[in-house]
TIKOLLUM-587804 format. One line per 10 residues: their letters; for each residue x, y, z of N, C-alpha, C. Coordinates in steps of 0.001 Angstrom, whole numbers. Layout:
N
a	X Y Z X Y Z X Y Z ~ ...
% end
This chain:
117
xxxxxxxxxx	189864 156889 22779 190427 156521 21503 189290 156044 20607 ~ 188908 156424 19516 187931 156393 18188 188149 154809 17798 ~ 187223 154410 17092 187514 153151 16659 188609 153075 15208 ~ 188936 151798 14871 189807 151991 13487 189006 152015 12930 ~ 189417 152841 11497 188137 152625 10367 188748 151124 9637 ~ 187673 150631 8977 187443 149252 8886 188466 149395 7635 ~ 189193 148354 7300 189936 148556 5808 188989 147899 4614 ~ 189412 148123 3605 189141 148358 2255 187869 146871 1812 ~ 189110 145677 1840 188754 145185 1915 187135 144089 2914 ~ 187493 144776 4060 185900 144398 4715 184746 145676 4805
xxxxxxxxxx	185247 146756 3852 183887 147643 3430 183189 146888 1800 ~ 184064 146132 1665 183828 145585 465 183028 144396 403 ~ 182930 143992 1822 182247 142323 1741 180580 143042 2398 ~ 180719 144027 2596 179076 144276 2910 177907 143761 2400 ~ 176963 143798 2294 176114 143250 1701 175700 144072 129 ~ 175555 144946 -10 175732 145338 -621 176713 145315 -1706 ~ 177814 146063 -1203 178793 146274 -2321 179496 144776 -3000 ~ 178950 143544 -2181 179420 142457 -2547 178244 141984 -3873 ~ 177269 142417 -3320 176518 142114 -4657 176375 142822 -5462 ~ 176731 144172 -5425 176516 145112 -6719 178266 144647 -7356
xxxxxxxxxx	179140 144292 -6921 180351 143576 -7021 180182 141778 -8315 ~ 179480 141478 -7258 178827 140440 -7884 178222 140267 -9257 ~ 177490 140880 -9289 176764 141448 -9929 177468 141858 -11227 ~ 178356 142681 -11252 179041 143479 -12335 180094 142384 -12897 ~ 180270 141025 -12043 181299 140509 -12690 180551 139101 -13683 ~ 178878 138707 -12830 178122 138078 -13356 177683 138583 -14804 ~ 177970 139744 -15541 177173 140520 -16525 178401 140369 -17507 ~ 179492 140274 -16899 180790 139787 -17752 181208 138082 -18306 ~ 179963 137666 -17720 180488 135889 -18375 178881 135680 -18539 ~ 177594 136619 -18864 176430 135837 -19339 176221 136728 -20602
xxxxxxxxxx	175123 136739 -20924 174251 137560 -21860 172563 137450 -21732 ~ 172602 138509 -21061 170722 138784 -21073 170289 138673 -19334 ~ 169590 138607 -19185 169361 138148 -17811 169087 136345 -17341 ~ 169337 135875 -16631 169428 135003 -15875 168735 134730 -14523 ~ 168193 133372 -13799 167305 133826 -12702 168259 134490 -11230 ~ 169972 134273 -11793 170593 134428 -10519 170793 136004 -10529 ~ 171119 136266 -11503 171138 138446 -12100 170204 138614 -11589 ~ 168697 138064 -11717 167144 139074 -11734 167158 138412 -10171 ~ 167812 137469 -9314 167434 137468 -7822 168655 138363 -6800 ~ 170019 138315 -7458 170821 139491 -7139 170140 140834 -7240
xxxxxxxxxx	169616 140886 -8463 169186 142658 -8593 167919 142618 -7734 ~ 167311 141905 -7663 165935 142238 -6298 166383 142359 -5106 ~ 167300 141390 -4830 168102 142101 -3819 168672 143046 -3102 ~ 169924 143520 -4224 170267 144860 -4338 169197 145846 -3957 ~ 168075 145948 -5252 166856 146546 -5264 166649 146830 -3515 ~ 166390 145756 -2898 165615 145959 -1371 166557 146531 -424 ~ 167413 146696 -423 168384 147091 502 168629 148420 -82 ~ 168215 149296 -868 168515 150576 -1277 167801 151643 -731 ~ 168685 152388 450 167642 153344 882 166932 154268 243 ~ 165866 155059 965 165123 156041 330 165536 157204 -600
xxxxxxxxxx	167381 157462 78 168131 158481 -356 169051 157891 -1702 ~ 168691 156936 -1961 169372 155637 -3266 170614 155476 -2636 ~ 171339 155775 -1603 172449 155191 -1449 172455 153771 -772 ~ 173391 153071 -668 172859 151490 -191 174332 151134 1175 ~ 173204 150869 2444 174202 151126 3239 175332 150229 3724 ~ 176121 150607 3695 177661 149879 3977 177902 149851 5864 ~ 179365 150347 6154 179673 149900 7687 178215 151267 8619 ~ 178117 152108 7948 177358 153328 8085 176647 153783 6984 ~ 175538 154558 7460 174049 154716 6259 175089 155102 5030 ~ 175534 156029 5095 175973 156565 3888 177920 156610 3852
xxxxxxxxxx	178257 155386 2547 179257 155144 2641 179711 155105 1062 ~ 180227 155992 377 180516 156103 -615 180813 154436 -1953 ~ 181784 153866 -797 182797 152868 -1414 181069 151701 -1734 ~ 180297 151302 -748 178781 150809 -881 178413 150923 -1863 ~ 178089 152261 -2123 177033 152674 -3328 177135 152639 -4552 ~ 179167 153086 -4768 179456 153023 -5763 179541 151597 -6284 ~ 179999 150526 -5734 180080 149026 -5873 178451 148675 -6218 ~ 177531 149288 -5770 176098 148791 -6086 175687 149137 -7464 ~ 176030 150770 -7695 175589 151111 -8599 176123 150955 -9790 ~ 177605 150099 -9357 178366 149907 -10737 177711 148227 -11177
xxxxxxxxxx	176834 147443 -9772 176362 146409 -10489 175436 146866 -11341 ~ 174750 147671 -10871 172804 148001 -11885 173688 148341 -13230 ~ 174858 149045 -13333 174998 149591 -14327 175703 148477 -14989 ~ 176232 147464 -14888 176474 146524 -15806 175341 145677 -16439 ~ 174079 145617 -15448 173069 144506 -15680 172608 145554 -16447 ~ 172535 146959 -16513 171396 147235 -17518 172080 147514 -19052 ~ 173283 147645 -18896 173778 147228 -20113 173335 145769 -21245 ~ 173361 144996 -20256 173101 143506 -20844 171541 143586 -21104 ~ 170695 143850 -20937 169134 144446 -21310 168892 144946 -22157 ~ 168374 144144 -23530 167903 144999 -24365 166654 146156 -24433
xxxxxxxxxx	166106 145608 -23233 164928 147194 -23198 165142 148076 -21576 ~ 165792 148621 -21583 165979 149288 -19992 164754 149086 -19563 ~ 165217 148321 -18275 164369 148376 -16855 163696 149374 -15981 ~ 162919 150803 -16167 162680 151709 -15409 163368 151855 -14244 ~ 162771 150283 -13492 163274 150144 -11973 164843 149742 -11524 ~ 164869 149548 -12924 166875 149709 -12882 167297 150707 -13005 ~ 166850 151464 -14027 167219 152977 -14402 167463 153870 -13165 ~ 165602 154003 -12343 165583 155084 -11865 166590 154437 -10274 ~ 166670 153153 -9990 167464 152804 -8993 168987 153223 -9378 ~ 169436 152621 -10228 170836 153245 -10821 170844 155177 -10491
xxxxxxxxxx	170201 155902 -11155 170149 157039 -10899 170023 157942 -10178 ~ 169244 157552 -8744 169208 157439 -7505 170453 156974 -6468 ~ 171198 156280 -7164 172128 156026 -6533 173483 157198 -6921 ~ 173452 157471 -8090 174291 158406 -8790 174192 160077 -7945 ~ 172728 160120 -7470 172429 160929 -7139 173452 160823 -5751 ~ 172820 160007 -5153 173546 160238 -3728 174751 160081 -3445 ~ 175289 159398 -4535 176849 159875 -4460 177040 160872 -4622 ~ 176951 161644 -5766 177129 163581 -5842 177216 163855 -4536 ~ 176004 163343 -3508 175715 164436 -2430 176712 163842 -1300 ~ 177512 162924 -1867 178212 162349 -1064 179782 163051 -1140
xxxxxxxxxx	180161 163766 -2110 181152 164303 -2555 181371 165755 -1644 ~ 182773 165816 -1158 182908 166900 -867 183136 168294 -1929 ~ 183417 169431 -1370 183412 170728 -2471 184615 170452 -3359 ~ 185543 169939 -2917 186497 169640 -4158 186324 168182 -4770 ~ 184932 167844 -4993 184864 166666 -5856 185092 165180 -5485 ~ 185820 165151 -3958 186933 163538 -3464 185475 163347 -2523 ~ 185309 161884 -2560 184419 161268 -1541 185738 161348 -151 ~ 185400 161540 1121 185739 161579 2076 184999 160602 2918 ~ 184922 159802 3807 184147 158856 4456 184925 158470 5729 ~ 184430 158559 7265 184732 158012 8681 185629 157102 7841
xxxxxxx	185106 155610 7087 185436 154455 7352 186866 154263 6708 ~ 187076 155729 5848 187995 155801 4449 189463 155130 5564 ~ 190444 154719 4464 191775 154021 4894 192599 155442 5555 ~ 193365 155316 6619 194159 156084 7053 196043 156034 6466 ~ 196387 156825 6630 197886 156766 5904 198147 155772 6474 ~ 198383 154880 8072 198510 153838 8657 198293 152857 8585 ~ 196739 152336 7374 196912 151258 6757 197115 151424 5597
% end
């Protein structure tokens, strides 16, 4: 018997997706950067693999990356001069979601919820 895939909620407390989570909700009550944004995003930053996706219960986990990359993409909103190393991290991550997508477009993932939960 296979293991359960993990539910929703504890793909969500990863390290990751909690701070790109974080992150996106910190960019909604400041303006500009802050030392706790610029030590979240170094964070984020270090934990992003080579392939820009950022790993969750397994290397490559859709629900992760997207939660990460939706933090970079709030913090670089709040930036008046884009960050390169936000940019090309954000974009990198965009990337590997694409490659994360099956042929009809739906992320599919081991960890995804079953009709049972």
């Amino acid at each position: 018997m296979g293991l359960k895939p993990l539910p929703l909620q504890a793909r969500l407390t990863q390290q990751a997706a909690a701070i790109g989570l974080g992150l996106r909700r910190l960019s909604e009550l400041i303006y500009g950067s802050t030392s706790l944004s610029r030590s979240m995003t170094d964070a984020l930053l270090d934990i992003q693999q080579p392939d820009g996706a950022f790993p969750g219960t397994v290397q490559q986990d859709p629900l992760t990356t997207a939660a990460a990359a939706a933090g970079l993409a709030a913090i670089l909103r709040e930036q008046p001069a884009p960050d390169t190393r936000l940019t090309d991290a954000l974009e990198a991550a965009l990337i590997a979601l694409a490659g994360m997508q099956d042929a009809e477009g739906l992320f599919r993932h081991s960890d995804d919820r079953t009709e049972e939960d």
